[in-house]
Structure formats: C-alpha cells, structure tokens
N, C-alpha and C positions, 0 to 999 in steps of 0.2 A: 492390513486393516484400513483401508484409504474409506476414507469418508467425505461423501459431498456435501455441497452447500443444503442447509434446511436439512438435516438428518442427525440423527443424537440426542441426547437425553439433553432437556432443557433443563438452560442454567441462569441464575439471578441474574436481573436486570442491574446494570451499570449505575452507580453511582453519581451526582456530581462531587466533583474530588476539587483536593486546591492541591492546583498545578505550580511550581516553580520555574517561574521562570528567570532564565538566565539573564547576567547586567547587559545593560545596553550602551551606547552610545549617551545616550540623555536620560536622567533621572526620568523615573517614571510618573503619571500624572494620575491623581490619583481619583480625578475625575473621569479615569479610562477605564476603572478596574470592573470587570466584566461579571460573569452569573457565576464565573468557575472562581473566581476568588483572584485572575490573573490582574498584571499592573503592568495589561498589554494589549492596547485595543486595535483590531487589526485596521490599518487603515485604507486601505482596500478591498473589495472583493464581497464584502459581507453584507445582507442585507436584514440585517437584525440590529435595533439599538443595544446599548448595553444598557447589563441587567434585563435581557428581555432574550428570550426561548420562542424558535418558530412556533406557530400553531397548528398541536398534532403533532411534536417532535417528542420521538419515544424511544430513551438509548437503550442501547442494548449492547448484548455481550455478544462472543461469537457462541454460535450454537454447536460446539464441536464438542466430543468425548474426549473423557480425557483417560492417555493410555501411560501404564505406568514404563517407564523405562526398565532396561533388565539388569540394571547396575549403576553405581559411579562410574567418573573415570575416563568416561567416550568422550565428554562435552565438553566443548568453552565458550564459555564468553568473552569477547575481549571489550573493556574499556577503551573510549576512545576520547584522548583531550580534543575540545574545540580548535580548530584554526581558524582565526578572526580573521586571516590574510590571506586569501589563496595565491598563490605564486606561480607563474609559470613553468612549466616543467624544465628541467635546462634542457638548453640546445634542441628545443622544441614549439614550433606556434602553437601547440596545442594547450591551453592548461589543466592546472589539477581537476582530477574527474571526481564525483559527487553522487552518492545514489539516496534515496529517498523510502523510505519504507513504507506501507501500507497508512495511510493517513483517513479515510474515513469520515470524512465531514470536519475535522477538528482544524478548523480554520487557524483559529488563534495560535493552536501548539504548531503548526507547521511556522508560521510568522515565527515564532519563537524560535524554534530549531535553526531556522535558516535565518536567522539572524545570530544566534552562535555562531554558524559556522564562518560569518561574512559572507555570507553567500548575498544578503540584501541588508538595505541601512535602514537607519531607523523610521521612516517612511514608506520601506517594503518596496521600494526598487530594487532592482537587480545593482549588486555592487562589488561583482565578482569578475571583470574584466574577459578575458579569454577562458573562465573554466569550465567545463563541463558538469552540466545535474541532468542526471537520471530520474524521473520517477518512476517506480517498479509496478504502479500500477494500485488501483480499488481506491478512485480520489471520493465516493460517496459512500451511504447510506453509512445506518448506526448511530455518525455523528450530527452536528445540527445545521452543518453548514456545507452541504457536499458541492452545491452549486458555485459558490463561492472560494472552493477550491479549485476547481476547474478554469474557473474565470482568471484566478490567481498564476494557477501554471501556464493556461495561455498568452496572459501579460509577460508572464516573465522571460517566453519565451522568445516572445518578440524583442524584448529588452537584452537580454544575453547576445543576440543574432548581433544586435547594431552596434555590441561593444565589443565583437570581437571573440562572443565565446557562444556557448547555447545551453536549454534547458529543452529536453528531450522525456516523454513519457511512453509507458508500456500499458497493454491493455492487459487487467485484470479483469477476471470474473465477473466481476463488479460490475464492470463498464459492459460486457456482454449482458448482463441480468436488467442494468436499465435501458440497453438499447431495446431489449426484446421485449420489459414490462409498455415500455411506450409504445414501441411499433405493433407489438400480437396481442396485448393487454390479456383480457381470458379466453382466448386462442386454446382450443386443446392441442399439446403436442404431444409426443407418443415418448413416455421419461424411463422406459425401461424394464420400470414399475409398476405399471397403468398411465393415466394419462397424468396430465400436470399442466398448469398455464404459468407462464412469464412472469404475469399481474401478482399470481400467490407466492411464488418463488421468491419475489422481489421484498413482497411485506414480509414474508416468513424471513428473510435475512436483513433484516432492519432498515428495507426500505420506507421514506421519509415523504410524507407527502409535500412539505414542502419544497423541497428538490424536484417532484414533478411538476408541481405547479410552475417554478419557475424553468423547465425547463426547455433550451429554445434547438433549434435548429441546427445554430452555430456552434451549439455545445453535441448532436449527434452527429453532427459531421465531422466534426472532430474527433470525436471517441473512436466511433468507424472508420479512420484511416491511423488510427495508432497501429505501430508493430506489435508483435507477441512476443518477438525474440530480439536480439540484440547482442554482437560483440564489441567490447570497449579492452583496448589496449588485451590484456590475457582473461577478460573476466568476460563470463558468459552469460548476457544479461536477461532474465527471466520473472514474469510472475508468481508463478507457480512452480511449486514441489514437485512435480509429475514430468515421467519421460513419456505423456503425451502428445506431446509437441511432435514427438518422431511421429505420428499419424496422420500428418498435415504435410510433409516434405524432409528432405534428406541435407537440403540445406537451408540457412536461414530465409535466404529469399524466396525458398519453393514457400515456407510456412508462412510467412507475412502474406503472399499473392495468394495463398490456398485461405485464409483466414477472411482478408479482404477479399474476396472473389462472394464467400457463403454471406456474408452480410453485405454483399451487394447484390446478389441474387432474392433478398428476402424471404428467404422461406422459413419458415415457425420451427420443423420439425429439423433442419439444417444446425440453423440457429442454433435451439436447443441443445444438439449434439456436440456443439464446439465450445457452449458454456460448463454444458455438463464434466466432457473429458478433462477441462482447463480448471473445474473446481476440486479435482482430485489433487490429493495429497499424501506428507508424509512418505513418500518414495525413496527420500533419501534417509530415514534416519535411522530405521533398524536393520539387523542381519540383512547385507544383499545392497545397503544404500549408496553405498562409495563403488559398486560397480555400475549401478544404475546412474549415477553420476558420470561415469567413464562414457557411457554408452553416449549420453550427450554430448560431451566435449569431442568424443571422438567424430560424430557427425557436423559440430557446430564450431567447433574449434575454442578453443581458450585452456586455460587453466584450471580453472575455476566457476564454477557457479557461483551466481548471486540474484537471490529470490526474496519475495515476499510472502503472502498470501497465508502462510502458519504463523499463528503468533507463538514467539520465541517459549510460552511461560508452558504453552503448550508439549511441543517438542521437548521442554527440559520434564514433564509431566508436574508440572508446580498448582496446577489451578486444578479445582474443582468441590476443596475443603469449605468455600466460603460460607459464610448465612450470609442469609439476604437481609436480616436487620442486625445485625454483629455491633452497628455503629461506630465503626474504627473507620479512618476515612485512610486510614495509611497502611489496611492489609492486602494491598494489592500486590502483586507481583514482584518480586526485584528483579527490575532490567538494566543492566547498567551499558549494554551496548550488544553489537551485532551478535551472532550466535555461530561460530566455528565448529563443524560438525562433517562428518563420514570421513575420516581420513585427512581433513584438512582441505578436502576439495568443495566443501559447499559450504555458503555464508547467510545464514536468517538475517531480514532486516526486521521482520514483523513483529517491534516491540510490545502488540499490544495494549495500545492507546484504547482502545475501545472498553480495556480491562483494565483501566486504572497504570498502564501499563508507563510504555514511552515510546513517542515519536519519534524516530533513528533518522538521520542527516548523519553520515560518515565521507568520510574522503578513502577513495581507495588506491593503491592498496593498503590493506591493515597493519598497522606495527603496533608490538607489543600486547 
C-alpha cells in the first residue's frame, strides 16, 4: 500500500505548538522567544523577525493515510540521551557520526536539536570538531523557514570541513519537488495518472511561497548535486522507505551519477519520474519488509538502513484520531526517538515535526 506524495485522505492542518527546548550553554533571553513559544532565537539563517510568520506561510501536516499495523510487538523505539561532547572515535581520525531526520522548514527546532547534541554552540557554529552530520534529506516546505535551513546546512558545512570534520545532506523528495516546482512550474508531465505539474505537486505538499520567493541559484545548485544514497561506517544511508533506488543503479555510485545525470538533463517528464519513485513508501514495515531491506544492503552494502521521509507516528499507526479544534496543544504524537523496525535492520528518523512531532539529531550507532 505505498502511497505517494499529494495522495490520501486529507488531514487537519498543523497547529502552532510550544516546543521545548533543551538547556543550553547561556540562559535564555527572553527578548528571543519566538511565535512557537521557543526561548530560542535562531541566530542564523532566518529571515523572519520574532513573533513574526512569513507572508502566505500555511503549515501543514503530511498528507498521508494512516494504515493500522497488524499487531504489537514488531516495533521499537528507542530513546536516545543527548551527547553534549562528541568525541572522537578511538583509534580513529574519523569522529562520531550524526544523522538528521526530516526537518521541514523548522528552523528553530533544528538549532535546538543540534545544539543538544553539541553538534553547534550557543551561536549556531559548528562545535563538533572532526564528527560527522548527516542530513537525510526534505530541508523545506510545511515549515516556515525551509530556506533558512538550507542556508544553515550549507554554512555548517563549510564549518565542520575547516575543523576537521563535515556535515553532509541527502536529497529528499522534497528537494526534487522544489527543483521541478521552480524549474517546469505548470509544465504538464505525464504522472501515471493523467497529467500533473511540479508547481501543484509542490503547493499540494506544503509548498511555501516564501521559500520560493527567496529562492536563489546557489540554493538549486546545491540541492542538484546532493547524493540519494550514501554508506557511513555499517549504516546505509537513505531518504526514503523504498527499494527504488535499485531502478537507478546496482551500486551507490551508478544511483548518485544516474540521479544527477536526469536533473542535469532537464527534462519535466524524467524529473517527474525520479521524484515520483523516491516519494514511495513504507516498503519496509509490513509482511516482506526485512527482506526488502536485505535486497538493499545486499547491493549497497552496510548493515543497516537509515531513513527518513515516513514520519515515525505514522509507521507505528498512531495519528489520524485528531480534531482539528480539540484545543490540547499536547495531543500530538509521542516521539521519543528513532524508530527500530523489520527485524532490526531499518531505523526511522522522521519524527514528525510537521505533526507536532520531534525533530531527531541521533548519534549512530544506537544503544539502548
């Protein structure tokens, strides 16, 4: 029952929630505190005063169905404590490695998460010496600030590079959906279905018009040479749920050069078809999902998968009960950390931020 992006029974619009944020290095100011209730104003990246919402910024949920599981008992979550200190791996130049869950526009919460983990100081530098951060990919729409996340990973990447360590990102769906709303806008392309354009695909999944307005060159250049795939030490590092990826090449490098090849060629109906396969889902979580998982590592190598793209409340079948005027600002989802799932071989980051959820920053591998 894989379901693509824009398809499903629609579900209440996203709340503003008050977010907690974790202690920091310096008391908080409390001339920082933001529209979310946060006593954390990011000091980078963002181009919104506090207390102030882009114009035409309209959150949203994800538009997914929700499927019930067919039991207890499969699933886990694990909890994960912060490490304020990342340390070098012993007997290793490399350091501890870092992955990034589906973030959304939500500027602030990412500040916040990766400032838990020391990943960056109370300033939003990079302050994690030689470690390694992942982001798994989908840095926009929904939330209010996608541009400003992007702008954020790119700084930090540069920052990580000159101390000795790096911050690395994946392209999600996401990022294929705004390269194509920008480049084909209402382009017909041929969706399998009948036709479809980029431009409605884009607002249908909580594309932000401020994010396009601000968006510039250096930010589609960028999106367009992010990898799809990625191995880090045994973990096999992924957007999406789907053994799609096999349709693209047999090893990681065939898929990055076949991915980057279709988005350097331009074509609307190409395009399309690489967004489309990569917003499939759920492949790994019922009957059949731990071999489907197999089938990857066996071509791509690692242990383990580690994805985003499903939010976790989804996969456990938790969401779909809501009203939309209930007035509880705290029935959202409990997420307390990654999601362990098919046998042990595949790991959700996608807290479901967009759902009242949480923003995941994990150190891998997982204990406990």
């Amino acid at each position: 029952m894989t379901q693509g992006a824009g398809q499903g029974p629609a579900v209440r619009t996203a709340t503003l929630r008050d977010f907690r944020v974790p202690p920091y290095a310096q008391a908080p100011d409390p001339a920082h505190t933001n529209a979310y209730g946060n006593n954390y104003a990011s000091p980078y990246g963002s181009a919104y005063a506090v207390d102030e919402e882009p114009e035409g910024y309209t959150p949203t949920q994800r538009d997914l169905p929700v499927i019930s599981r067919g039991g207890p008992g499969d699933t886990l979550q694990v909890a994960v404590e912060p490490a304020p200190e990342p340390k070098p791996a012993a007997g290793e130049g490399l350091g501890p490695l870092f992955v990034v869950g589906d973030v959304h526009g939500y500027l602030d919460e990412l500040y916040a998460a990766l400032a838990a983990q020391g990943l960056i100081d109370a300033e939003g530098h990079w302050a994690a010496g030689n470690a390694r951060l992942w982001f798994l990919g989908d840095f926009t729409d929904r939330g209010p600030d996608g541009i400003g996340v992007i702008d954020l990973v790119m700084r930090l990447s540069a920052e990580a590079a000159a101390a000795g360590g790096y911050c690395k990102a994946l392209m999600g769906n996401h990022e294929l959906l705004l390269i194509g709303a920008k480049r084909f806008g209402d382009t017909p392309v041929n969706s399998g279905a009948g036709t479809a354009t980029f431009q409605a695909a884009w607002l249908l999944n909580g594309g932000q018009k401020a994010d396009m307005d601000r968006l510039q060159d250096v930010h589609l250049q960028w999106m367009s040479r992010l990898d799809a795939v990625a191995l880090e030490d045994a973990h096999l590092l992924t957007h999406s749920d789907t053994t799609a990826y096999l349709d693209y090449g047999s090893t990681i490098e065939d898929v990055n050069d076949t991915v980057h090849a279709i988005l350097t060629r331009n074509d609307a109906d190409e395009c399309w078809d690489v967004f489309r396969k990569l917003t499939k889902r759920f492949a790994f979580r019922d009957e059949g999902g731990a071999q489907a998982v197999r089938e990857l590592l066996e071509a791509y190598g690692g242990e383990r998968i580690v994805h985003g793209h499903s939010p976790i409340p989804y996969l456990l079948g938790e969401v779909g009960n809501e009203s939309a005027d209930d007035g509880d600002d705290n029935s959202g989802p409990v997420v307390e950390g990654p999601h362990v799932y098919a046998d042990g071989l595949a790991i959700a980051m996608d807290g479901g931020v967009t759902m009242a959820g949480k923003l995941l920053v994990v150190q891998l591998p997982l204990h406990g």
